[in-house]
N, C-alpha and C positions, 0 to 999 in steps of 0.2 A: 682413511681417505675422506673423511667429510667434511672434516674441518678444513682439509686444505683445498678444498675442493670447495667450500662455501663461496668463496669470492667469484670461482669462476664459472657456478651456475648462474651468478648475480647479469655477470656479462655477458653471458651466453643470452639469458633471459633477455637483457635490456637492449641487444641487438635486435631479436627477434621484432619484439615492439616498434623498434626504430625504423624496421627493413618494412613492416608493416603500414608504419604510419608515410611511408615513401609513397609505396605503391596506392594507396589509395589517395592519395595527393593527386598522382598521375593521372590513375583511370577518373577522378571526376574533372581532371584537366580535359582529357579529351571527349568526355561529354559535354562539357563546355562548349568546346571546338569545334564540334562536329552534329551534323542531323539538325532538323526542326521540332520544334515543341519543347517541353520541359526538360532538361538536363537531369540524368539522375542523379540520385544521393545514397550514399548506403546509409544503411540502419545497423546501428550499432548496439549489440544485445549481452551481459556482462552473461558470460557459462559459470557454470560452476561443477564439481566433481565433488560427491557426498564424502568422501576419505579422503579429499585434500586439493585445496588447489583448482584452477579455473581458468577463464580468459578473457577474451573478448570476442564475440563473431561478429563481423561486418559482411553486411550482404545487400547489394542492388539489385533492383529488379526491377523490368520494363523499360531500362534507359533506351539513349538513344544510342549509343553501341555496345553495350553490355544487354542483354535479354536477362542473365543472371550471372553474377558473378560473386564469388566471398572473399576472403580472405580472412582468415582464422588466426590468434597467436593464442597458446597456452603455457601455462606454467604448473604443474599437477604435480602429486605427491603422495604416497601412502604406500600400503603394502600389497604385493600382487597377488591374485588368487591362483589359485593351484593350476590351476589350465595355465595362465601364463608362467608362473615359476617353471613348469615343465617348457615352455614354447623355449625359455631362455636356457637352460641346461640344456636342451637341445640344439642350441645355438653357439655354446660351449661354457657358457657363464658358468662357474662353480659358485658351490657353497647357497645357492640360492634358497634351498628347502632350508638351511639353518637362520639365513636372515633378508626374509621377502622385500626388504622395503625399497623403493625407486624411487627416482626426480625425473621426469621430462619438459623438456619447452622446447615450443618451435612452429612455423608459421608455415599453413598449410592455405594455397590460394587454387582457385577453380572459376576459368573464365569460358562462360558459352555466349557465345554472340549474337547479333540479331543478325547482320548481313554472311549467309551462308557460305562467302568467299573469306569472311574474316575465321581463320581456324581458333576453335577454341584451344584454350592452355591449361596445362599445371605445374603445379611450381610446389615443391615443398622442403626446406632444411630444419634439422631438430637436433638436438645434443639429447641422451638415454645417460642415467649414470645410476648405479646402485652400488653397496657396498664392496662387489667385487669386480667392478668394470667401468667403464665408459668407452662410450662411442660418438659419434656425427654420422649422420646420414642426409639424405634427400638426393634433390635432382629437379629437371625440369623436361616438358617431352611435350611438344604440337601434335595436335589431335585436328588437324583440317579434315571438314567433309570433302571438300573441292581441293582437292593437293595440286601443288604448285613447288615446282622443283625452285626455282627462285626463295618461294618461304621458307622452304626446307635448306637451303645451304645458309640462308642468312643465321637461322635459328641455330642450325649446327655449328658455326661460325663463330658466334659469341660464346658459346658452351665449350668449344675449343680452346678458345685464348682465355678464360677464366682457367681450365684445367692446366693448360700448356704453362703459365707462370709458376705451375707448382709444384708437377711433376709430368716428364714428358709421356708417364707409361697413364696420363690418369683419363686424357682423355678415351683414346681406344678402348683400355679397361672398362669405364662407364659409359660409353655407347654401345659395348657388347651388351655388359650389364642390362643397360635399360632395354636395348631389341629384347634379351631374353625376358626380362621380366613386367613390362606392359604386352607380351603377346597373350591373345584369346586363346587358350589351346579349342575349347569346345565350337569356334569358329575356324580356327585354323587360319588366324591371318592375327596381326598388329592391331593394336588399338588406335593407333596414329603413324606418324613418321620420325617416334623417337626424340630422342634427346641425349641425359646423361641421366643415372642413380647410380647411386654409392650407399651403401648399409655397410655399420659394425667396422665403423673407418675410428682406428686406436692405430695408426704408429707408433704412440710411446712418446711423441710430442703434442703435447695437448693445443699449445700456442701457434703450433704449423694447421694443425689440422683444423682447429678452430679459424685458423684465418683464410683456408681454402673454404670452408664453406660460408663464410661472410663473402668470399671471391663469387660464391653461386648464386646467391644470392644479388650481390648487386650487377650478376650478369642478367638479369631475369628484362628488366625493363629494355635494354638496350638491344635484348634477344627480340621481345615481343612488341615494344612498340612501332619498330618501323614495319613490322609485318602488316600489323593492324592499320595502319594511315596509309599501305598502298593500296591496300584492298577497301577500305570503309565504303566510297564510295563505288563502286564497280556496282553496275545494274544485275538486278539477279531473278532468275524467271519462280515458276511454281515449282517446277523440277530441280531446281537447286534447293530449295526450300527443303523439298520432299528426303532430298540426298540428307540434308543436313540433321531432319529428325529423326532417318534411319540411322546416322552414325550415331547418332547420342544413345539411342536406342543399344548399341552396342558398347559406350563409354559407360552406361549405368547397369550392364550385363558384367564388367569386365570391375567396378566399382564394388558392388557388394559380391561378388564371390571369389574376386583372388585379392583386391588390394588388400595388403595385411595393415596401411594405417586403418583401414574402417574397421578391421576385424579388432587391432589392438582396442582403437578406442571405445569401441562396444563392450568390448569383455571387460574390461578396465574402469566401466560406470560413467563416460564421461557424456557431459552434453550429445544425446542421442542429435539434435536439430542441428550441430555443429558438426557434429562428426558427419554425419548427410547432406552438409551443406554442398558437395561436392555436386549431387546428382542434378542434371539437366530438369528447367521447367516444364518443358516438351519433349516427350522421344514417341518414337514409333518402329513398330517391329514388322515386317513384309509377312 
């Protein structure tokens, strides 16, 4: 499987970068655009993984509509350790204790805002492949402090018709999906208002499946920009403020103890600062 499979980590890889270099086009578009004082810029910092493989992390901080935002692509490789080889046999992979070795790449973004009426977002699509399998996963899900049934159906909207071009069972599937798997169990409530995820997405067409998540991917900006530009300017008191740092407070609760991209990429050696790039610069717990 590797040889044939060589060309189409190559593409999988050089989309990720592509979808990457979009997004960040955009978001310093609309710091451009929008607010007084300096515009921000990301910073852009090359990762690397001691057993193989690396990325790139871009992160702004302080802008005038982003407070902090990243966006990550990686490209990584080497052999898994035994906690993972067991995560993946558990998953159903065979044959993985006989021959540990993996390939991943894929682009993992995390937006918190500074106007507490703009919701933050994430966004993540990645191809997994190793000698006895491959997959596609991700998905994208709004994490508004101040929810607004308007931002929630446009968001849902776009995550719709990216699904609906490709199969009609995929979006229901992946918004069940995501309800179940962004919820708090120890709070007993949602981390946002949802989206779509899909994990260990093999058809058995590599070309279909690879092209519905290029579809998620480039549904990402058309989902979250216009959220963002209706809300940017909307006036917002101290108690919105205050709402906005408790939820984060719970977005970085629900971050390091169930998301399993933080847990892979920890166990896995890779950029500790990138794989955390996720968590809020502010949160607050009541």
């Amino acid at each position: 499987m590797s040889d044939d499979f060589d060309a189409r980590k190559t593409r999988a890889a050089a989309w990720f970068r592509t979808l990457r270099d979009r997004i960040v086009a955009a978001f310093e578009g609309l710091e451009d655009n929008h607010g007084s004082g300096t515009p921000g810029r990301f910073e852009v910092t090359p990762t690397t993984r001691a057993d193989g493989g690396g990325g790139l992390m871009s992160v702004m901080r302080g802008g005038r509509v982003f407070e902090k935002v990243g966006v990550n692509v990686s490209e990584v490789h080497g052999i898994l350790g035994e906690r993972a080889q067991k995560a993946m046999a558990a998953r159903g992979v065979p044959g993985m204790d006989k021959d540990p070795r993996f390939w991943a790449s894929g682009i993992s973004l995390v937006a918190h805002m500074q106007n507490p009426h703009c919701p933050a977002v994430h966004m993540n699509t990645r191809m997994f492949w190793t000698p006895h399998a491959w997959w596609f996963g991700g998905g994208a899900d709004l994490n508004p402090a101040l929810e607004c049934a308007e931002d929630t159906a446009h968001f849902h909207a776009e995550m719709q018709r990216a699904c609906d071009a490709h199969a009609p069972d995929y979006y229901p599937r992946f918004k069940a999906w995501a309800d179940e798997y962004f919820f708090v169990p120890h709070r007993g409530r949602a981390r946002g208002v949802g989206g779509i995820f899909y994990d260990d997405l093999n058809t058995g067409d590599w070309e279909a499946d690879f092209a519905f998540t290029q579809a998620v991917g480039s549904a990402f900006l058309p989902a979250f920009l216009p959220v963002t530009e209706r809300r940017i300017a909307t006036p917002w008191t101290d108690a919105d403020r205050e709402a906005q740092l408790i939820h984060r407070g719970l977005y970085a609760e629900y971050n390091l103890v169930y998301d399993r991209g933080t847990k892979f990429g920890l166990e896995t050696g890779h950029d500790a600062n990138a794989v955390l790039m996720s968590l809020p610069p502010v949160a607050k717990w009541t």
